[in-house]
Short mmCIF file of the C-alpha atoms (twelve columns), coordinates in Angstrom:
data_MODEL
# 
_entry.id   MODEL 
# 
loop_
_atom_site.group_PDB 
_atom_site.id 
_atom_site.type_symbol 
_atom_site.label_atom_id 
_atom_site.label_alt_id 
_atom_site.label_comp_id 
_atom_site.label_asym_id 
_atom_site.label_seq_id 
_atom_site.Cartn_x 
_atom_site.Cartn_y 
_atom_site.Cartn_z 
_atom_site.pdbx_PDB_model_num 
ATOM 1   C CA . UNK A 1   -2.799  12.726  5.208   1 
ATOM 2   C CA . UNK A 2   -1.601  11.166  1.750   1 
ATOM 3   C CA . UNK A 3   -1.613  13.425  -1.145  1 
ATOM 4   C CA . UNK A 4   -4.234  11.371  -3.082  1 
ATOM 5   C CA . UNK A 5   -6.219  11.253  -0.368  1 
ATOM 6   C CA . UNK A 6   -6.738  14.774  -0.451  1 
ATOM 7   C CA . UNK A 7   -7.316  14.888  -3.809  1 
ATOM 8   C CA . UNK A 8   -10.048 12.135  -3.656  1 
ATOM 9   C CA . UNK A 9   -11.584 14.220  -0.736  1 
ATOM 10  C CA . UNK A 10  -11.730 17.346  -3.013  1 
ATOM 11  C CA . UNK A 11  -13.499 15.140  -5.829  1 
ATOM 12  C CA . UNK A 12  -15.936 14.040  -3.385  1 
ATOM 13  C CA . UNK A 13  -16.782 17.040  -2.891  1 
ATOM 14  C CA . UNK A 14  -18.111 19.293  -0.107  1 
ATOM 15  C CA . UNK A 15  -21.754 17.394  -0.107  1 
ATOM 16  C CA . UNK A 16  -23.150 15.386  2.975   1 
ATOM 17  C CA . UNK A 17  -23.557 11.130  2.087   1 
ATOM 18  C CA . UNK A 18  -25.219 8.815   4.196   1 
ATOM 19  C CA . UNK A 19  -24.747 5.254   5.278   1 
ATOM 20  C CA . UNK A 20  -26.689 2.356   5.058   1 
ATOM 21  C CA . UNK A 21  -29.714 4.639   4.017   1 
ATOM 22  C CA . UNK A 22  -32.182 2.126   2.551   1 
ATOM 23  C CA . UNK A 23  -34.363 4.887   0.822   1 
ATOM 24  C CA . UNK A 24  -31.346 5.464   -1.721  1 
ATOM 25  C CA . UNK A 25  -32.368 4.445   -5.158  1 
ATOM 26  C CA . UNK A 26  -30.090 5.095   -8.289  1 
ATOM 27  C CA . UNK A 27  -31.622 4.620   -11.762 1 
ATOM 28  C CA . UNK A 28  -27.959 4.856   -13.313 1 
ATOM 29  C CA . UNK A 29  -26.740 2.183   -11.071 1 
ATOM 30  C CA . UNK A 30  -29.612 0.330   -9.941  1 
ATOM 31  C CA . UNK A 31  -27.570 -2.229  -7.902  1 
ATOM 32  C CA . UNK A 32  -26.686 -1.588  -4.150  1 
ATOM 33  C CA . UNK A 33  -23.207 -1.838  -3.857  1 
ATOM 34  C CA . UNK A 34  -21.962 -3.449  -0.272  1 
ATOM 35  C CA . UNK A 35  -18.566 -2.879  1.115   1 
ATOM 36  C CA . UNK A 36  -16.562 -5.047  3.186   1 
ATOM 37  C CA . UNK A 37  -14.103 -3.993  5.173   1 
ATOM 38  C CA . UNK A 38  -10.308 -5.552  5.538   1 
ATOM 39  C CA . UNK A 39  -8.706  -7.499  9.177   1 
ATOM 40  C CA . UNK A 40  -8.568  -5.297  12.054  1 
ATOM 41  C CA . UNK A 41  -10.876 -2.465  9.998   1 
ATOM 42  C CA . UNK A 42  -14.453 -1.216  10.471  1 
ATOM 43  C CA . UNK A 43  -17.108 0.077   8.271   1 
ATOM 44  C CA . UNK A 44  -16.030 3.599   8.982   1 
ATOM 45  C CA . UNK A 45  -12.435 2.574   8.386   1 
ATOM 46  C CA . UNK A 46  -10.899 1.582   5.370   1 
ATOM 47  C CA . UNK A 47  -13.172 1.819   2.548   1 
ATOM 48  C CA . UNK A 48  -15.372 4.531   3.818   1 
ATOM 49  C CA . UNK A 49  -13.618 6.904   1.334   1 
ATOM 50  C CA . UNK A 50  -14.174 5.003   -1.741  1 
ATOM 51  C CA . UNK A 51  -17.339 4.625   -0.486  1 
ATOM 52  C CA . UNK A 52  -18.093 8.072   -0.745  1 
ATOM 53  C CA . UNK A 53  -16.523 8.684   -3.973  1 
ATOM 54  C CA . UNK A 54  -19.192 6.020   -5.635  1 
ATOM 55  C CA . UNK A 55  -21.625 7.573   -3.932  1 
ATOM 56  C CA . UNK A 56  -20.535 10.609  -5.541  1 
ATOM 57  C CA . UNK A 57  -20.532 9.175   -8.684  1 
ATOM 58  C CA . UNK A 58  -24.247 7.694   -8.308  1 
ATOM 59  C CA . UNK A 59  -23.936 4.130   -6.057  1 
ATOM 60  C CA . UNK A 60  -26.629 3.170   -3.929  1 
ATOM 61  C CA . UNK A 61  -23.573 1.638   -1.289  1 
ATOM 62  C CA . UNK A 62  -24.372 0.028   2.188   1 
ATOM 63  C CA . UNK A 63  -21.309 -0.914  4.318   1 
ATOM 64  C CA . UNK A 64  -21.327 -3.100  8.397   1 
ATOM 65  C CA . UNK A 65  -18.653 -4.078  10.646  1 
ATOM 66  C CA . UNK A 66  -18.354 -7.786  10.748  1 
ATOM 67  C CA . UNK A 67  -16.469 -10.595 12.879  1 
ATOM 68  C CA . UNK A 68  -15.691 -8.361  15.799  1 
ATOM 69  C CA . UNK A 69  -16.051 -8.809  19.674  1 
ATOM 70  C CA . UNK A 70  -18.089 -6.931  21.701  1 
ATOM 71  C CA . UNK A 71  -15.005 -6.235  24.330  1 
ATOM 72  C CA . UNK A 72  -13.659 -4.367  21.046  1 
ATOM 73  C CA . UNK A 73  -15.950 -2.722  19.498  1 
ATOM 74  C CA . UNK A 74  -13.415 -0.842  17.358  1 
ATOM 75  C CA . UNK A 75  -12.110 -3.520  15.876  1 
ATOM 76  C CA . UNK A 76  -13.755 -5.830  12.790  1 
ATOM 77  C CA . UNK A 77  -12.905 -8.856  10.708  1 
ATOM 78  C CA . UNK A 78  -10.791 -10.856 13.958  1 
ATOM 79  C CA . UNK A 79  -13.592 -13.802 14.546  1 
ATOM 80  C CA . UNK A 80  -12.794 -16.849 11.956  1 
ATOM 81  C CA . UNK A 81  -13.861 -16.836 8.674   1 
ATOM 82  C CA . UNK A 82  -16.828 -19.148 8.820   1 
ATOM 83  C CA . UNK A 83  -17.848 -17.431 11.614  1 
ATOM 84  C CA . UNK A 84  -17.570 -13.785 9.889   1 
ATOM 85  C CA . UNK A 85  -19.248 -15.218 6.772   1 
ATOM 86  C CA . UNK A 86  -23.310 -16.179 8.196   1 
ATOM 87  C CA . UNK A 87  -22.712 -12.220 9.591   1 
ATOM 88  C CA . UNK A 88  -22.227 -10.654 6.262   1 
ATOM 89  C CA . UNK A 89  -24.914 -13.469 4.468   1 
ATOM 90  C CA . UNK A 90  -27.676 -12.086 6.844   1 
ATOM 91  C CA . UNK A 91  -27.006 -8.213  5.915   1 
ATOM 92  C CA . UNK A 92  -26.683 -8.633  2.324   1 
ATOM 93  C CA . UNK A 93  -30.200 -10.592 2.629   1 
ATOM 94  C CA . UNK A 94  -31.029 -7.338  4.781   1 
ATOM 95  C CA . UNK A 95  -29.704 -4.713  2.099   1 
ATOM 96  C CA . UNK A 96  -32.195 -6.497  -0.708  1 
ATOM 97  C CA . UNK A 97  -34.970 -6.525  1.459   1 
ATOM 98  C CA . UNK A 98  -34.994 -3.614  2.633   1 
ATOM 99  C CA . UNK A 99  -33.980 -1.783  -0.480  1 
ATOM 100 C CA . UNK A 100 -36.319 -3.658  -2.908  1 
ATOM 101 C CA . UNK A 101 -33.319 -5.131  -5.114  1 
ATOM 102 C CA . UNK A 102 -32.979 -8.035  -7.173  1 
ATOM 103 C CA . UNK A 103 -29.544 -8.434  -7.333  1 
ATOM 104 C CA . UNK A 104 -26.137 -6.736  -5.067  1 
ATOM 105 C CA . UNK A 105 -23.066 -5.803  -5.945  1 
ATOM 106 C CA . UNK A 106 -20.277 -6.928  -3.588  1 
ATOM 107 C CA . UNK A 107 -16.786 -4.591  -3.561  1 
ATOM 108 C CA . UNK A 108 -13.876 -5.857  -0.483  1 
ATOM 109 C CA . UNK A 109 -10.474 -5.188  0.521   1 
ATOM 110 C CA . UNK A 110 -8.438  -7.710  2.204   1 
ATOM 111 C CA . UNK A 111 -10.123 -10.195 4.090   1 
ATOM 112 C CA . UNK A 112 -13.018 -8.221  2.823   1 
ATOM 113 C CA . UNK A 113 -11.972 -9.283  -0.633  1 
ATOM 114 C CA . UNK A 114 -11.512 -13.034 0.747   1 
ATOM 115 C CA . UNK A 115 -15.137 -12.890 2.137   1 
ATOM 116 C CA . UNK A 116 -16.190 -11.540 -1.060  1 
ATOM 117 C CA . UNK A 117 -15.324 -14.956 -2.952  1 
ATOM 118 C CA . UNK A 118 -16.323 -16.997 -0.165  1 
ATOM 119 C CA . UNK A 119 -19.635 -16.006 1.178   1 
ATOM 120 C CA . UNK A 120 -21.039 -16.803 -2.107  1 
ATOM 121 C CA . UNK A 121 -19.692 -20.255 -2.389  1 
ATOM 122 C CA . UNK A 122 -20.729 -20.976 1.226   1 
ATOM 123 C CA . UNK A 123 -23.693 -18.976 2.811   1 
ATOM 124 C CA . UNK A 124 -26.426 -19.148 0.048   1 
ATOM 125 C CA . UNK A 125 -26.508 -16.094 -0.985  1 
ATOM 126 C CA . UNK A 126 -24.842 -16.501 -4.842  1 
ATOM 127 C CA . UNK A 127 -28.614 -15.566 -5.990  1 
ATOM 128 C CA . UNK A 128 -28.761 -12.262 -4.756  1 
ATOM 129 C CA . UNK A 129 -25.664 -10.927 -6.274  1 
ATOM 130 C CA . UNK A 130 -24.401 -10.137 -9.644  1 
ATOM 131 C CA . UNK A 131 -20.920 -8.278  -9.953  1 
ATOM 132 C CA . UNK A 132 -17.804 -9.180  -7.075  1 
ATOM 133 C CA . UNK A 133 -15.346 -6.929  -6.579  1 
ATOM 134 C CA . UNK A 134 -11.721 -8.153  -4.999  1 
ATOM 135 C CA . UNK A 135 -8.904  -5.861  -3.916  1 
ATOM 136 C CA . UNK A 136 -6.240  -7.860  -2.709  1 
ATOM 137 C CA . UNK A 137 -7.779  -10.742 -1.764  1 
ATOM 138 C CA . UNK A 138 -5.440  -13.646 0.123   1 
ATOM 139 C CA . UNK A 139 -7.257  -16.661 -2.064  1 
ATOM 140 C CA . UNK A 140 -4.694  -18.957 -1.779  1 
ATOM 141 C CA . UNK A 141 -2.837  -17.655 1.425   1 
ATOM 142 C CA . UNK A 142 -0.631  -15.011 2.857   1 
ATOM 143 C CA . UNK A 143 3.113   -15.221 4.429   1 
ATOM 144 C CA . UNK A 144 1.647   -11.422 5.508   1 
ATOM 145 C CA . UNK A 145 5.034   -10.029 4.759   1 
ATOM 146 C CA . UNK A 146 6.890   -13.337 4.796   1 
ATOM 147 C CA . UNK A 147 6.299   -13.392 8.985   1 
ATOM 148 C CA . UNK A 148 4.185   -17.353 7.988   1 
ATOM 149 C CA . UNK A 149 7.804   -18.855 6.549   1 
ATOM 150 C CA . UNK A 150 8.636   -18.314 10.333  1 
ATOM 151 C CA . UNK A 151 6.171   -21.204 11.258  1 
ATOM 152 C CA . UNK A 152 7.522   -23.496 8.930   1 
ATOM 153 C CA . UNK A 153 11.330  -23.721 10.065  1 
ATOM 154 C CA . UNK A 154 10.746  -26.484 11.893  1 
ATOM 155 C CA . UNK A 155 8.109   -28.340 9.777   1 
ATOM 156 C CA . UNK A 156 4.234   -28.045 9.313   1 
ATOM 157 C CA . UNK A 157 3.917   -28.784 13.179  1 
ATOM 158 C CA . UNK A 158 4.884   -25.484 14.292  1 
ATOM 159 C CA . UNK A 159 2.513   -24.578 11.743  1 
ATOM 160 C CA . UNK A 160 -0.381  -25.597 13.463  1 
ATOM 161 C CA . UNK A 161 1.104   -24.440 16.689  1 
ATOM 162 C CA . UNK A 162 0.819   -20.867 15.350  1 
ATOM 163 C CA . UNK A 163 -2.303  -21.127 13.756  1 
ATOM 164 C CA . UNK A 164 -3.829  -22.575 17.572  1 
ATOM 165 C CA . UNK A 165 -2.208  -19.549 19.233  1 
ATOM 166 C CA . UNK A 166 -4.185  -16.958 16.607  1 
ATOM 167 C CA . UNK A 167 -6.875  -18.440 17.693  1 
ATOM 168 C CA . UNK A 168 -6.571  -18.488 21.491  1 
ATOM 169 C CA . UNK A 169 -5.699  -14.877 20.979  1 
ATOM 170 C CA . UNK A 170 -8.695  -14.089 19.129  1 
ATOM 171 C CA . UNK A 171 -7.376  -14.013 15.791  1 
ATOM 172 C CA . UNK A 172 -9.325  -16.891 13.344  1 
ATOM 173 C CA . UNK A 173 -8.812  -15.242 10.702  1 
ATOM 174 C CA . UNK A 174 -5.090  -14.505 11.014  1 
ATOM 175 C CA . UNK A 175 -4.954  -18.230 11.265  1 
ATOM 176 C CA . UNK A 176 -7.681  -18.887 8.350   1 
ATOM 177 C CA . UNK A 177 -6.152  -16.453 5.510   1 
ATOM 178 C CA . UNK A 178 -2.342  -17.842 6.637   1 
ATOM 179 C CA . UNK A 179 -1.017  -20.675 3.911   1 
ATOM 180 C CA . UNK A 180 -2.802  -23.832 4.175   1 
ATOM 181 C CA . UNK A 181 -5.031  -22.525 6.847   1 
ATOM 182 C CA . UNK A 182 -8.641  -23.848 7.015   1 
ATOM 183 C CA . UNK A 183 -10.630 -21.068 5.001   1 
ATOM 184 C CA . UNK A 184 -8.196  -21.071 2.022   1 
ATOM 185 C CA . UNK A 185 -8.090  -24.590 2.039   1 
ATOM 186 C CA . UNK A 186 -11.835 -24.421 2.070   1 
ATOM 187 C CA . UNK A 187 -12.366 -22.125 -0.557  1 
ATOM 188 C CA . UNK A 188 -10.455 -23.393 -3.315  1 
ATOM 189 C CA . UNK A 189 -11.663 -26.919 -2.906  1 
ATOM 190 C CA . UNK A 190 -13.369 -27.207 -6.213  1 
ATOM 191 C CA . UNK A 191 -14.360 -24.137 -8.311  1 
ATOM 192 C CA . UNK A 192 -14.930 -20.708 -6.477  1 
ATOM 193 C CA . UNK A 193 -17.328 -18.330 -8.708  1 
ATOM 194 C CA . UNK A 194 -20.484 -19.681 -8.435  1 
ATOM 195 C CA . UNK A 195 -22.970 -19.390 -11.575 1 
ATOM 196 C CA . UNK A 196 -24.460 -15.864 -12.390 1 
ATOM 197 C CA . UNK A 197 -21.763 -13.945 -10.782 1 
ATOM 198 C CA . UNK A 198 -19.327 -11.969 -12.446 1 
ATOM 199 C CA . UNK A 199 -15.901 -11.842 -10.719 1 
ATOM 200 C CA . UNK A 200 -12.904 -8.639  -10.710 1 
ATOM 201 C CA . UNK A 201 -9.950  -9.779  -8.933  1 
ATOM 202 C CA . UNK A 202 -7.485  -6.581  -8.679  1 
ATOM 203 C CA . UNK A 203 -4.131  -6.614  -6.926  1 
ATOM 204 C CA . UNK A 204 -0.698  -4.673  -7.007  1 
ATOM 205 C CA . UNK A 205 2.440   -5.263  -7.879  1 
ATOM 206 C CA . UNK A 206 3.381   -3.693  -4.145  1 
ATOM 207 C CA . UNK A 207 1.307   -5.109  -2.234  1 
ATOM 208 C CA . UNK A 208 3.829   -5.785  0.811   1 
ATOM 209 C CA . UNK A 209 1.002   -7.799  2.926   1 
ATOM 210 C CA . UNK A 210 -0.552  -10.072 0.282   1 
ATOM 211 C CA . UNK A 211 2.573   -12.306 -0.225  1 
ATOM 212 C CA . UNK A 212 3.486   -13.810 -2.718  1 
ATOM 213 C CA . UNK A 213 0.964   -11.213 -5.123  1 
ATOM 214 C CA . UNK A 214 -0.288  -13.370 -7.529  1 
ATOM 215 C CA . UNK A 215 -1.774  -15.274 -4.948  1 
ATOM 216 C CA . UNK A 216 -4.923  -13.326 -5.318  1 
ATOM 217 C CA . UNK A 217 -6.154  -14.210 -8.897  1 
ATOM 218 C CA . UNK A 218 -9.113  -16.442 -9.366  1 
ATOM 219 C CA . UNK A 219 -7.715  -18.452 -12.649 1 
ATOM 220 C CA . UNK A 220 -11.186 -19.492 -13.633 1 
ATOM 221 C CA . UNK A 221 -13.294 -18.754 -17.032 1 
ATOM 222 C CA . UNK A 222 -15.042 -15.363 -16.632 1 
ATOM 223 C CA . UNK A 223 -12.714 -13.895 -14.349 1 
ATOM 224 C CA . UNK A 224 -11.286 -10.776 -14.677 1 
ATOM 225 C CA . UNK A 225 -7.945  -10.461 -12.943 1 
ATOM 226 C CA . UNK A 226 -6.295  -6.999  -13.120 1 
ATOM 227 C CA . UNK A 227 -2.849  -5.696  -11.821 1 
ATOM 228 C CA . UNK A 228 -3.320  -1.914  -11.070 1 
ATOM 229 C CA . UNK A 229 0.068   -1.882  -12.788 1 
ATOM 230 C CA . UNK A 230 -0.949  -3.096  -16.274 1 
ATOM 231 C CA . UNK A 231 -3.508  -0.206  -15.906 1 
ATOM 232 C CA . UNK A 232 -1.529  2.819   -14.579 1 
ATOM 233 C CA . UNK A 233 2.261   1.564   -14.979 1 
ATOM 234 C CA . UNK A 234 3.482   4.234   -12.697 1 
ATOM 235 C CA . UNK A 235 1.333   3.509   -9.526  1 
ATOM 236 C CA . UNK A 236 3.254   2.234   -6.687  1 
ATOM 237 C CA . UNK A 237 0.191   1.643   -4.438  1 
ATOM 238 C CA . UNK A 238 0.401   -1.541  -1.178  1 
ATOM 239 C CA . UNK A 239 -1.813  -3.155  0.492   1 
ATOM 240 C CA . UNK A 240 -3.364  -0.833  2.750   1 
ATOM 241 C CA . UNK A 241 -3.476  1.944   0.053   1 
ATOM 242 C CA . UNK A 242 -5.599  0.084   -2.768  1 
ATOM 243 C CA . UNK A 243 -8.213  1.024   -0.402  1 
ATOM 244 C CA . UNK A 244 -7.711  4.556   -0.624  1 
ATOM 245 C CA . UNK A 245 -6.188  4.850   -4.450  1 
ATOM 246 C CA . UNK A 246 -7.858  6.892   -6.911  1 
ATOM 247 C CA . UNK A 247 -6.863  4.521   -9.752  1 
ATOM 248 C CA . UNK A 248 -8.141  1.161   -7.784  1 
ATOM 249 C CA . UNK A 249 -11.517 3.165   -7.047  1 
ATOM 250 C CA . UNK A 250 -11.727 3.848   -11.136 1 
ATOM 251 C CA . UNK A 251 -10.643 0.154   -11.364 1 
ATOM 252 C CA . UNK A 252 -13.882 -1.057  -9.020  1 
ATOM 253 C CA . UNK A 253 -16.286 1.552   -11.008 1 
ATOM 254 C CA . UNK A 254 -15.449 -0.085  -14.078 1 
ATOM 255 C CA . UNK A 255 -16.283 -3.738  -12.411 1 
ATOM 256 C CA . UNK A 256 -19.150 -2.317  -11.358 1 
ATOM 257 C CA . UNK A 257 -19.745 -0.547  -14.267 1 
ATOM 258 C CA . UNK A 258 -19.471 -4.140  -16.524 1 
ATOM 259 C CA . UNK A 259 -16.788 -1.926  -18.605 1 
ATOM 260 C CA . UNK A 260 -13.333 -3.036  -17.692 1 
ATOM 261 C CA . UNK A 261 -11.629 -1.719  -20.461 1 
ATOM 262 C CA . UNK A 262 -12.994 1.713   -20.165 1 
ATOM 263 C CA . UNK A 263 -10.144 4.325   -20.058 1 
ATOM 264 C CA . UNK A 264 -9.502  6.967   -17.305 1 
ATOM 265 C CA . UNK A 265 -6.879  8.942   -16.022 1 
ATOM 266 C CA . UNK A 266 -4.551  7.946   -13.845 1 
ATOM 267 C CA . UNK A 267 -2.509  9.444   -10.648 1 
ATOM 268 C CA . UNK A 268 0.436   8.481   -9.623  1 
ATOM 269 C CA . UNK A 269 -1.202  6.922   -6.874  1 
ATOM 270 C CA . UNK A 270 -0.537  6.108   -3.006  1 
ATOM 271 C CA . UNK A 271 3.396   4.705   -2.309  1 
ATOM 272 C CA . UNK A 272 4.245   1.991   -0.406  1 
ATOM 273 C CA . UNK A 273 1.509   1.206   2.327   1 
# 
């Protein structure tokens, strides 16, 4: 078990938190926060701990395993993008109605972070939320690790070639978040924050899976794009670890929070992965 995730675990605390209960109501934070999940991940897996801490620190949060197959039920975020999107649409619709609120707050990792810029721009739901949270999100593309530059050796046919095999395998969104595959391609045809949200784009230095890094800023007016590394200079956190890093959760509170330059204390934070 990593070292900071102990020490998130003892700031949590030894009290009991629920998910997805629709009674919670926070007058501090009066916006239900929904979490979603990276590729290959589940609600109970990835950001489950920093969806504990919020609740800790006063969150209403709501979290659901999307774009998975029934044959694998431990496994989210593998159907195509498109097809994850309608799934996520329909339970933030869900978490308002059932909770009574006006507007959500939307925090994801990973493709989680990807669906967080594109379900508003596609599934009609920009109306319902207010503050987006992005960790890592692959908005223009991923060579995931450089393994994509393999496809292109022999031209943009083998390209395709490995984006039809993703899918026959039962990957869409390997092929969709890949470079130039059809979900990025979608999403940043024309502008991508739509009107009355309020976009955080954070991303790391390390991040070994997002490739090239700066591929997850949203250069648009309003957005706030934040390397953990500008923050807390001597955090080496990746990919996989932004979801469980104590200065990345502080990061999101402050999104949430509408305070990004608020000041806190950082860890040295998760290495590597």
């Amino acid at each position: 078990m990593r070292p900071l995730l102990i020490s998130s675990l003892l700031a949590i605390g030894a009290a009991a938190f629920g998910i997805n209960d629709f009674s919670c109501r926070s007058e501090k934070h009066p916006n239900p926060v929904v979490l979603l999940h990276g590729l290959g991940a589940t609600f109970y897996e990835d950001l489950n701990f920093m969806q504990y801490w919020l609740q800790s620190q006063g969150y209403c949060t709501f979290a659901k395993t999307y774009g998975g197959y029934s044959e694998f039920p431990l496994i989210g975020g593998l159907k195509p993008i498109a097809d994850s999107a309608p799934e996520i649409a329909e339970y933030i619709k869900e978490v308002a109605d059932k909770t009574g609120a006006d507007k959500i707050d939307l925090v994801g990792h990973s493709e989680g972070a990807f669906q967080t810029l594109y379900v508003p721009k596609f599934e009609g739901v920009s109306h319902l939320l207010d503050k987006l949270v992005a960790i890592a999100p692959p908005t223009r593309g991923t060579t995931f690790i450089g393994l994509y530059k393999l496809a292109y050796l022999f031209g943009d046919k083998e390209r395709k070639v490995v984006g039809d095999i993703l899918d026959a395998v039962g990957c869409g969104a390997c092929n969709d978040l890949g470079p130039d595959g059809p979900a990025v391609k979608k999403l940043n045809q024309g502008l991508i924050v739509q009107p009355g949200n309020k976009l955080t784009v954070i991303a790391s230095h390390a991040d070994e899976m997002v490739t090239p890094t700066s591929t997850s800023f949203v250069h648009e007016d309003g957005v706030n794009n934040v390397w953990v590394q500008d923050v807390c200079p001597l955090d080496p956190v990746g990919h996989i670890g932004e979801a469980y890093d104590l200065n990345v959760w502080n990061l999101v509170k402050n999104a949430l929070d509408g305070t990004p330059e608020k000041k806190f204390v950082c860890v040295i934070g998760s290495p590597g992965r």
